[in-house]
C-alpha positions as CSV (number, residue, x, y, z in Angstrom):
1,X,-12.4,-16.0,10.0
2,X,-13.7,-12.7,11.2
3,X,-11.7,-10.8,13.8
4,X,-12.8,-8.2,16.3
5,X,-11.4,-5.2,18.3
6,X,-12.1,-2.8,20.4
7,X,-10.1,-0.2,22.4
8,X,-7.7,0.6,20.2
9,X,-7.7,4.2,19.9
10,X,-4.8,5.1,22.2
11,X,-2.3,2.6,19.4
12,X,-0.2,5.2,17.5
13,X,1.9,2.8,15.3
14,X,0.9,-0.5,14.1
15,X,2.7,-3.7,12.0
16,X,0.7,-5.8,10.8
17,X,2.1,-8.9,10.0
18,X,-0.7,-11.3,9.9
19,X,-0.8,-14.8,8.4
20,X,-2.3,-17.8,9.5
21,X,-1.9,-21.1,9.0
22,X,-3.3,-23.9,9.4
23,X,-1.6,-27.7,8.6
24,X,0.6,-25.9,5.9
25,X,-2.0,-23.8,4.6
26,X,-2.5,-21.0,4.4
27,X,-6.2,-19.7,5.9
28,X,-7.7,-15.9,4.7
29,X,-9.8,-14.0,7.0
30,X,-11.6,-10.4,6.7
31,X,-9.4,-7.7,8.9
32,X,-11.7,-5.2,7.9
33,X,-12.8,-4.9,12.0
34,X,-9.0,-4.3,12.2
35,X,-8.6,-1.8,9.7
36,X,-11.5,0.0,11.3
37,X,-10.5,-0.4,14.6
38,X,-6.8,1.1,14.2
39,X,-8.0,4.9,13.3
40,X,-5.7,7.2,15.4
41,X,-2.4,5.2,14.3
42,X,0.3,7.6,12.7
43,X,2.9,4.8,11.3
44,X,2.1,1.3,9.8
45,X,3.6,-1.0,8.5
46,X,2.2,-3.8,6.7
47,X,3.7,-7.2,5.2
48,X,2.3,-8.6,1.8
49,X,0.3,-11.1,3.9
50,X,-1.6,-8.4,5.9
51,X,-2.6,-7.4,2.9
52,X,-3.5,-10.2,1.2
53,X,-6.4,-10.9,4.2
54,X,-8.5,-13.0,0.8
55,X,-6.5,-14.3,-1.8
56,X,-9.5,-12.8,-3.9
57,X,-10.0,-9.7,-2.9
58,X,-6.0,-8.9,-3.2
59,X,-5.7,-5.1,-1.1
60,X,-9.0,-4.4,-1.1
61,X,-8.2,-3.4,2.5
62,X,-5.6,-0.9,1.5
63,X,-8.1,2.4,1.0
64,X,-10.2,0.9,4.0
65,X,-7.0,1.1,5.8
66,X,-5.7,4.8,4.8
67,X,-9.0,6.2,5.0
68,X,-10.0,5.7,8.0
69,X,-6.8,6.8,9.4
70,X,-6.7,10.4,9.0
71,X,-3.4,11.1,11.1
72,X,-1.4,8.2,9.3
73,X,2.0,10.2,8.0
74,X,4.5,7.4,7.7
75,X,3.5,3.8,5.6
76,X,6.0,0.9,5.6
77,X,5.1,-1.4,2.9
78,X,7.8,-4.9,3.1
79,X,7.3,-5.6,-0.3
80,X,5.0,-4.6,-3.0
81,X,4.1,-7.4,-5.1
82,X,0.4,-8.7,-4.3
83,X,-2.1,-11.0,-6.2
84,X,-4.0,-8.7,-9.2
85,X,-7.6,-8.6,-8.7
86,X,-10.8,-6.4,-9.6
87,X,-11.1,-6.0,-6.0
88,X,-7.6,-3.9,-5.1
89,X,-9.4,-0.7,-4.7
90,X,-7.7,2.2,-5.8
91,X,-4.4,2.4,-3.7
92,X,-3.2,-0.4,-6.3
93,X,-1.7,0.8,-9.5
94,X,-3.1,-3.3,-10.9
95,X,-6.0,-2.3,-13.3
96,X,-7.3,-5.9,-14.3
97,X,-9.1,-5.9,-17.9
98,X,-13.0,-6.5,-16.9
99,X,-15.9,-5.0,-17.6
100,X,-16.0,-3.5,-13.6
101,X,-13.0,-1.4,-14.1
102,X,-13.7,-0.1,-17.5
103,X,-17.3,1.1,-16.4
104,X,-15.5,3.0,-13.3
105,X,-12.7,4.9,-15.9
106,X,-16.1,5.9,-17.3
107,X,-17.5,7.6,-14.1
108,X,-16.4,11.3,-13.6
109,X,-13.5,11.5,-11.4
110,X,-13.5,9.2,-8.9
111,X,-11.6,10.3,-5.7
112,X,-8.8,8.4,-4.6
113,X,-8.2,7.2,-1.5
114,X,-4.1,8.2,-2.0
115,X,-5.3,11.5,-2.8
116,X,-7.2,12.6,0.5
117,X,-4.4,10.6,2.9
118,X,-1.7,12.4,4.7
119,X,1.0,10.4,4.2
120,X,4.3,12.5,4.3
121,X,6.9,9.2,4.8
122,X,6.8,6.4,2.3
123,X,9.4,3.5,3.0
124,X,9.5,0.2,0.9
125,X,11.6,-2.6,2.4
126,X,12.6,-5.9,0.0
127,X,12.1,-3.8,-3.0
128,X,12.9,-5.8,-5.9
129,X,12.1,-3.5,-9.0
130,X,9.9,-6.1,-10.6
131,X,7.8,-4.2,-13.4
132,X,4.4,-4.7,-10.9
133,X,6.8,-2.8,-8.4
134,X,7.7,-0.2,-10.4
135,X,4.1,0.3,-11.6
136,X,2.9,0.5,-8.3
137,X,5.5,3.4,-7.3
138,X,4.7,5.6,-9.9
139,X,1.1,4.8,-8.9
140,X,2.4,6.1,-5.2
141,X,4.4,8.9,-6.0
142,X,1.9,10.1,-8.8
143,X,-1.4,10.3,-6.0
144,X,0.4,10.5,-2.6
145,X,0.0,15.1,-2.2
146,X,1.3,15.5,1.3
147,X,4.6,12.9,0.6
148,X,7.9,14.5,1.8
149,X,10.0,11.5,2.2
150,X,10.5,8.5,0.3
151,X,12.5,5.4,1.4
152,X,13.5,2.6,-0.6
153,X,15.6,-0.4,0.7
154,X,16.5,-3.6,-0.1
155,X,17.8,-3.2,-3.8
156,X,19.6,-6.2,-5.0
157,X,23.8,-5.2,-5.3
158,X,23.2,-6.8,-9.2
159,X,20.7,-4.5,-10.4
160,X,22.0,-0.8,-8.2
161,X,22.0,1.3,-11.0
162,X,19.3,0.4,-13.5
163,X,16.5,0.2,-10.5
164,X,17.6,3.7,-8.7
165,X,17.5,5.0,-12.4
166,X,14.0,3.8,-12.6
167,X,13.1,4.8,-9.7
168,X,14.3,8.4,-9.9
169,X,12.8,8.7,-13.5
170,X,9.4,8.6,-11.9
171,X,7.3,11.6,-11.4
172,X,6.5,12.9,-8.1
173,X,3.0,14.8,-7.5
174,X,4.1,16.4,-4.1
175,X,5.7,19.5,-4.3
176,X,7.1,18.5,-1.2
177,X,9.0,15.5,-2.0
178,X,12.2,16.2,-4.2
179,X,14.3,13.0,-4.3
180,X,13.8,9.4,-3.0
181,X,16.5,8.1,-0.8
182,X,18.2,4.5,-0.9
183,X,18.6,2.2,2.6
């Protein structure tokens, strides 16, 4: 399925929380037309689904998505965990062993799409400090330069202490983000 917008330009936030189904099952389409469409947007917030727009190509959206939105400052994220693929494009920290990925850690520096966005608020609701989670915000907080504010909610009571440890043992590339705070 292959969607199609115009006139968005005057949106300023977005959620995207797209799924569709169809007798039970699930049906993937391309929101790449969305993604382009949604340029002048300032806060999104995106669901694992929204994401996952081709259960093959996992969030190969995700750079689409922040590149083409040059005055995005705040990203919601409700949930991290997503299929690994060799398709995730470089806002995932999954690095799938194949003979694609190791040719491009050959390459001269390749730019980043987290490197170039303006992102200064960061919020991850359901976090549930699976490893792939934890992987993926040290891959966040080690590319995202103009980050001021991170948010993390959802921790499970159970596991408090040993995932805010985690999480605060993780290096921050912004100079202007000095702690992450717990909802």
């Amino acid at each position: 399925m292959n969607y199609r917008f115009l006139d968005l330009d005057s949106l300023l936030q977005v959620r995207l929380n797209l799924k569709l189904w169809d007798h039970h099952k699930p049906i993937y389409g391309d929101v790449t037309n969305l993604a382009a469409g949604i340029t002048n947007i300032t806060t999104l917030h995106l669901s694992p689904d929204s994401l996952e727009s081709n259960k093959k190509k996992g969030w190969q959206v995700m750079p689409l998505l922040l590149n083409s939105c040059p005055n995005l400052h705040t990203l919601v994220f409700k949930g991290l965990v997503h299929r690994v693929t060799d398709k995730c494009g470089d806002a995932c920290a999954c690095t799938p062993n194949n003979k694609h990925n190791k040719k491009m850690k050959k390459k001269s520096k390749v730019i980043s799409c987290l490197w170039t966005c303006q992102v200064k608020v960061l919020e991850i609701v359901e976090y549930g400090g699976s490893f792939q989670e934890l992987k993926q915000m040290r891959h966040f907080l080690g590319n995202l330069e103009s980050l001021e504010t991170v948010r993390v909610g959802g921790i499970d009571a159970d596991n408090t202490i040993f995932l805010r440890a985690n999480l605060l043992s993780l290096p921050i590339v912004s100079s202007y983000c000095n702690n992450i705070h717990f909802i």
